[in-house]
C-alpha positions in Angstrom: 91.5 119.2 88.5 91.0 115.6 89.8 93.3 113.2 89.2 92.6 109.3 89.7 96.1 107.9 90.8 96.5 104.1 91.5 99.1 102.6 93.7 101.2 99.6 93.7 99.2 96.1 94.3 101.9 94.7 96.7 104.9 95.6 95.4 105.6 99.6 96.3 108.3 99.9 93.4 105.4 99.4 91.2 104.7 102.7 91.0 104.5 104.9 87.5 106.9 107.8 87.6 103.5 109.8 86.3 101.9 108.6 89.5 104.9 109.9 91.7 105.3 113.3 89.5 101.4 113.8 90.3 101.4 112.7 93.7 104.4 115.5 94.1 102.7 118.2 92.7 99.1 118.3 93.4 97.9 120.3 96.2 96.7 117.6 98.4 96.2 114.0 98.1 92.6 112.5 99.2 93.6 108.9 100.3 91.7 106.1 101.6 93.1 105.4 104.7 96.2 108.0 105.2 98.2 105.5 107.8 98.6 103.2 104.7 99.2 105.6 102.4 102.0 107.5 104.3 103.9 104.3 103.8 103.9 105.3 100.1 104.6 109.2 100.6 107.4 107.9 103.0 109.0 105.6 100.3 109.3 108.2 97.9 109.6 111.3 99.9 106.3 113.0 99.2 105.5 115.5 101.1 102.3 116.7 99.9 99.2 116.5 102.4 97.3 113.9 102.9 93.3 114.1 103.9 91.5 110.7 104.4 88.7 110.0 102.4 87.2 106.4 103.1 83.7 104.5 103.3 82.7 106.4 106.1 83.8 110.0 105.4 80.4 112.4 105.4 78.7 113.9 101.9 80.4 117.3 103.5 83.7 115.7 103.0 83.2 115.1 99.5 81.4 118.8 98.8 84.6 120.0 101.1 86.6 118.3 98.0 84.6 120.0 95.0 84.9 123.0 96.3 88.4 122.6 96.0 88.0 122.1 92.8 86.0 124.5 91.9 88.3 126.7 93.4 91.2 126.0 91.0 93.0 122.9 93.6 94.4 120.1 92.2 93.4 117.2 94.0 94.8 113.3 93.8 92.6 110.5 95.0 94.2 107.2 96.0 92.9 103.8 97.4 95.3 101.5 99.5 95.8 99.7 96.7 94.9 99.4 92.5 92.9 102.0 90.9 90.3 104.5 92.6 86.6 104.0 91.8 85.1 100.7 91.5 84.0 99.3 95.0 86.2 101.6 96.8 84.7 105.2 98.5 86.3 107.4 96.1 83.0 106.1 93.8 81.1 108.6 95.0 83.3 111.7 94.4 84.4 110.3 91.0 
């Protein structure tokens, strides 16, 4: 399953707790660019994995992810900030 998480705008304490329980449990998190995000993960003591995903990442990258999910993973995608999906290079997986 794919889940479309979005992050805090600004303020890190913005967060949903359904954001934080999904970025907990998934089996990896697909983020934008992972040096931002770990800021988050850091915050709130997530420790699941994170794999970058950005603007430049390869058509592999994203068949890499699908297979994932074919496979049964659980999968979160985060931007640096807002929603996932509209001018932002999760667009292409979603």
């Amino acid at each position: 399953m794919l889940y479309i998480v979005a992050t805090p705008i600004g303020n890190l304490e913005d967060i949903t707790l359904r954001a934080l329980n999904t970025l907990k449990e998934v089996d990896y998190i697909a983020a934008e660019d992972t040096r931002h995000s770990k800021i988050l993960m850091n915050k709130y003591e997530i420790k699941t994995p994170l794999h970058s995903y950005h603007s430049y990442s390869s058509d592999a990258k994203v068949q890499r992810i699908v297979e994932d999910l074919k496979d049964g993973k659980t999968v979160a995608v985060i931007s640096d900030a807002g929603t996932p999906g509209i001018s932002d290079p999760a667009y292409t997986l979603i």
